[in-house]
MARBA-3410 file (N, C-alpha, C, O; in Angstrom, 1 decimal):
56
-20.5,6.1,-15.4,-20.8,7.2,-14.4,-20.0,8.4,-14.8,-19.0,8.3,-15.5 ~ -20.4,9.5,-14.6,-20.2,10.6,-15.2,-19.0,11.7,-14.0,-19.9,12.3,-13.6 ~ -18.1,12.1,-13.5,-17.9,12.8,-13.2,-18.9,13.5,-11.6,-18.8,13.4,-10.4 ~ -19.6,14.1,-12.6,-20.6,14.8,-11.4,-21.5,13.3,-10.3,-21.8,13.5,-9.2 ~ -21.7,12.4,-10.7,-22.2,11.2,-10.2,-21.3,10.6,-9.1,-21.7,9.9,-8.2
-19.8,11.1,-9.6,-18.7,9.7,-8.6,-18.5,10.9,-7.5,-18.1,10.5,-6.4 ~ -18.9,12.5,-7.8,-18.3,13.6,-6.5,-19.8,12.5,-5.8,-19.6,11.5,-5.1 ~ -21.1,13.0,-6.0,-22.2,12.8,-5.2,-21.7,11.7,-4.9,-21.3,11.8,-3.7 ~ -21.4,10.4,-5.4,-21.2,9.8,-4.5,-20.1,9.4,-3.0,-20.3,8.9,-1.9 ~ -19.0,10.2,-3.8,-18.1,10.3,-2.6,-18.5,11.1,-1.6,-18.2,10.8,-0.4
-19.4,12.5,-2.1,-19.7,13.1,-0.8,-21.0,12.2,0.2,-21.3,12.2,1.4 ~ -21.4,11.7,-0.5,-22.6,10.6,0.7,-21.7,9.6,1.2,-21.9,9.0,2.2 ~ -20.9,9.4,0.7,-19.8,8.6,1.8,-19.4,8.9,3.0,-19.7,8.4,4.1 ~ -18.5,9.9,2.4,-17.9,11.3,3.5,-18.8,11.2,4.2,-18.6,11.0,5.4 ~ -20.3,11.6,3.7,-21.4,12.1,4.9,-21.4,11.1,6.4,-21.3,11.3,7.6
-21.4,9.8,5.4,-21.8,8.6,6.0,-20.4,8.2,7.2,-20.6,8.2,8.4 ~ -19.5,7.9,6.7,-18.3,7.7,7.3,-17.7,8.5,8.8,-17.1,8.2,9.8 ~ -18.4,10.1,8.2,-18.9,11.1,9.8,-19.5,10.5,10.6,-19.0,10.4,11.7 ~ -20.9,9.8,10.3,-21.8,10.4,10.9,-22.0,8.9,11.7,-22.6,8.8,12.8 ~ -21.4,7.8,10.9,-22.0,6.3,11.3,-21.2,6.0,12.8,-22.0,5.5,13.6
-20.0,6.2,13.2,-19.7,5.6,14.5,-20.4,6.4,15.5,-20.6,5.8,16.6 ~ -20.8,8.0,15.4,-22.0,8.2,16.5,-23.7,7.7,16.1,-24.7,7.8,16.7 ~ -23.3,7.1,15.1,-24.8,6.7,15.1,-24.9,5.3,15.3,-26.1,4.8,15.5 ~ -23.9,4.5,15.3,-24.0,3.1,16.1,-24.0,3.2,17.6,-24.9,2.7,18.3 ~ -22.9,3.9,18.0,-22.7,4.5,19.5,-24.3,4.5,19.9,-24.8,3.7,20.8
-24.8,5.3,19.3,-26.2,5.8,20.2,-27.6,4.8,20.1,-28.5,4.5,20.8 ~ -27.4,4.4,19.1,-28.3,3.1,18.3,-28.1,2.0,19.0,-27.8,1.1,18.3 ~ -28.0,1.7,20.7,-27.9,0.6,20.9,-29.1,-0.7,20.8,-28.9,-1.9,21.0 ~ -30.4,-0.2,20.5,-31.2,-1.1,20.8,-32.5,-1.4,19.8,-33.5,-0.6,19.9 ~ -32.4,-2.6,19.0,-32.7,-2.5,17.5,-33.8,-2.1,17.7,-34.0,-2.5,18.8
-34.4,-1.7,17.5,-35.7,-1.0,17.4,-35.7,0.3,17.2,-36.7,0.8,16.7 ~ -34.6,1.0,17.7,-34.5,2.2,17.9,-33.4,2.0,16.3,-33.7,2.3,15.2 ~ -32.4,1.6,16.7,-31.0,0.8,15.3,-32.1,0.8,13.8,-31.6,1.2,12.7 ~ -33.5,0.1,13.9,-34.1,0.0,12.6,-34.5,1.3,11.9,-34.2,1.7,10.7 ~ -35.6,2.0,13.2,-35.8,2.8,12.8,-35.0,4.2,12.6,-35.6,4.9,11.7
-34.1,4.8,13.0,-33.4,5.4,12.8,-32.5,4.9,11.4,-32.0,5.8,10.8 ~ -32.3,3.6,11.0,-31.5,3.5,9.4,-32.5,3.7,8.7,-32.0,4.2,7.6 ~ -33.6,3.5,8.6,-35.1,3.7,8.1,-35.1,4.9,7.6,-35.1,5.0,6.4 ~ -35.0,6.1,8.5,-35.5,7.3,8.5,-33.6,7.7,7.7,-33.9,8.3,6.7 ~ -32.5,7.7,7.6,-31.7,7.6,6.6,-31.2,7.2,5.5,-30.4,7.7,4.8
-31.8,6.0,5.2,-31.8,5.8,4.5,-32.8,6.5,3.1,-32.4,6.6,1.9 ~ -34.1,6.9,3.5,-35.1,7.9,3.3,-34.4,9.0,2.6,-34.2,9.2,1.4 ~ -33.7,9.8,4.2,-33.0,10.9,3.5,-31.7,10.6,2.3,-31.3,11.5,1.5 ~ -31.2,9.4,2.5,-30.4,9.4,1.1,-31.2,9.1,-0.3,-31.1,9.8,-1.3 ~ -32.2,7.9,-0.2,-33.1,8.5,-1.1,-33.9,9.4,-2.0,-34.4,9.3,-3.0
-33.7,10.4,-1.1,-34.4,11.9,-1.2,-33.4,12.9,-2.2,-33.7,13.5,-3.2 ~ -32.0,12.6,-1.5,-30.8,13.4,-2.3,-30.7,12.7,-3.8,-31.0,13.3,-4.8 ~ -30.3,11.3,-3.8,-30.3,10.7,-4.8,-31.0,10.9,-5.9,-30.6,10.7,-7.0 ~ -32.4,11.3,-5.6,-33.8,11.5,-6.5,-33.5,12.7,-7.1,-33.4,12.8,-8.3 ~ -33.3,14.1,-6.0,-33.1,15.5,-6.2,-31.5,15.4,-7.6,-31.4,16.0,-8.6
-30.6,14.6,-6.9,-29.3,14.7,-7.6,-29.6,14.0,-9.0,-28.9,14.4,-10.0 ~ -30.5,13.1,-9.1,-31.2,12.6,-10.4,-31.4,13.1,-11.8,-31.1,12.8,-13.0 ~ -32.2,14.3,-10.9,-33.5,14.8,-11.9,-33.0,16.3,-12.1,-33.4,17.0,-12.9 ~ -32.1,16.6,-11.3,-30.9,18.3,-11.6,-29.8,18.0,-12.6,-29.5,18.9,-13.3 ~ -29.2,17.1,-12.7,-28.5,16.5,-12.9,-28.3,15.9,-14.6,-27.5,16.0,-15.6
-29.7,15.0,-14.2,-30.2,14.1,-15.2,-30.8,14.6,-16.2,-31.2,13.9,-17.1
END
């Protein structure tokens, strides 16, 4: 891994690490818990792709 690969990664951590105890908090009821990791997990996909191909 390269330098610029281990920041992206630390920063989607960081992101994650903010964002996940209000997002369990509010996610009490799986259906709501699925699709909402669904739809993030998406957007990390999305960056990953972008961070890829700029990058790559």
């Amino acid at each position: 891994m390269t330098q610029q690969e281990i920041m992206s990664v630390i920063f989607l951590l960081a992101v994650l690490f903010l964002v996940l105890p209000s997002f369990l908090n509010t996610n009490n009821k799986l259906k709501q818990f699925i699709q909402n990791i669904s739809i993030w997990a998406i957007i990390v996909l999305i960056i990953v792709v972008i961070i890829y191909f700029i990058i790559g």
